[in-house]
N, C-alpha and C positions, 0 to 999 in steps of 0.2 A: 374304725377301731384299730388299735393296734396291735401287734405282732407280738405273741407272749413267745420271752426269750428262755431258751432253756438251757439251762447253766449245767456243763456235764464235768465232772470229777475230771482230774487230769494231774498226771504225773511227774517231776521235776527231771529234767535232763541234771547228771552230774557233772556234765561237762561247762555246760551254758547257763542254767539256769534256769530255762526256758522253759513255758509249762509244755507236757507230753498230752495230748488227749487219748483217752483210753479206747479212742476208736480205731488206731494206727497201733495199737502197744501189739506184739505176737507173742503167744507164748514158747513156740516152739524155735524161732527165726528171729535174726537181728532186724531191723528196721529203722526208718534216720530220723533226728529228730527235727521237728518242722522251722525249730528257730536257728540250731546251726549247723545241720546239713549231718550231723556225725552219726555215726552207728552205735545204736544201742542196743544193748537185750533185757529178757529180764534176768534176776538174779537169778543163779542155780538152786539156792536150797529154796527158793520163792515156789518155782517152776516144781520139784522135788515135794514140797508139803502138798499142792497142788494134786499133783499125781498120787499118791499116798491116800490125800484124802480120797480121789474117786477110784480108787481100787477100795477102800476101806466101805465105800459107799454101795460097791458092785457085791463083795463079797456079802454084806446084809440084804441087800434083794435077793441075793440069792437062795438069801436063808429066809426070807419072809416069803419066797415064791416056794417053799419045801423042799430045798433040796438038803442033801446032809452028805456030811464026809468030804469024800473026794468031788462029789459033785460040786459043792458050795464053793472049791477052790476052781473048779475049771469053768463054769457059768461066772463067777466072780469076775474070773481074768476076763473073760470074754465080753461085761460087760462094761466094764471099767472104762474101756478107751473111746465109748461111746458116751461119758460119764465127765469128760476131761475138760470140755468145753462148758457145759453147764458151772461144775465145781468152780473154774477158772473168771465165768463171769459174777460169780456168787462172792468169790473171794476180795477181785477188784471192785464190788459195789462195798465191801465189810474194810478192806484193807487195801490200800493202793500199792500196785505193785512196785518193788525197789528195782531200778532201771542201774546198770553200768554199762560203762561203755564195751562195746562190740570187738572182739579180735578179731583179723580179719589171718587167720592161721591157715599158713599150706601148708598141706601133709603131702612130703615125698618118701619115697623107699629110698634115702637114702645109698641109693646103688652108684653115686658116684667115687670114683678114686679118690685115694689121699694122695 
């Protein structure tokens, strides 16, 4: 009998072309893509609706488990980042995430002479 192959969603390098598999994609961290080596991340406002939505999702359980007022916002926050991962794989099954290439930026203090 043979081996049922399973076909998974996968995201385009903008650099190469190359397909991204969503198994390698981070949301938080740049990571390289498998066809040509470069660093990618996901977009900002990707990552940004992302978070939005599971804070948006934290503050409603919070209001379905009874809480009200100030409470609804501080169990909200609290839940939310336990929220980011679920929302995040929910989103890449509905919508593929947009990938650009990675800056690889160093931050100094600037504390050298002119």
């Amino acid at each position: 009998m043979e081996n049922p192959v399973i076909h998974f969603r996968a995201s385009i390098c903008p650099l190469c072309g190359g397909s991204v598999p969503l198994q390698i994609v981070r949301l938080r961290e740049s990571f390289d893509c498998p066809s040509c080596g470069k660093a990618l991340k996901v977009h900002g406002i990707y990552e940004f609706v992302v978070k939005l939505t599971a804070l948006a999702i934290g503050f409603l359980l919070a209001r379905m488990l009874g809480f009200e007022n100030l409470w609804v916002f501080c169990v909200g926050l609290v839940i939310s980042p336990f929220l980011v991962t679920p929302v995040w794989r929910a989103s890449a099954a509905v919508r593929l995430p947009v990938l650009i290439p990675a800056t690889q930026g160093v931050t100094t203090l600037g504390l050298g002479g002119k």
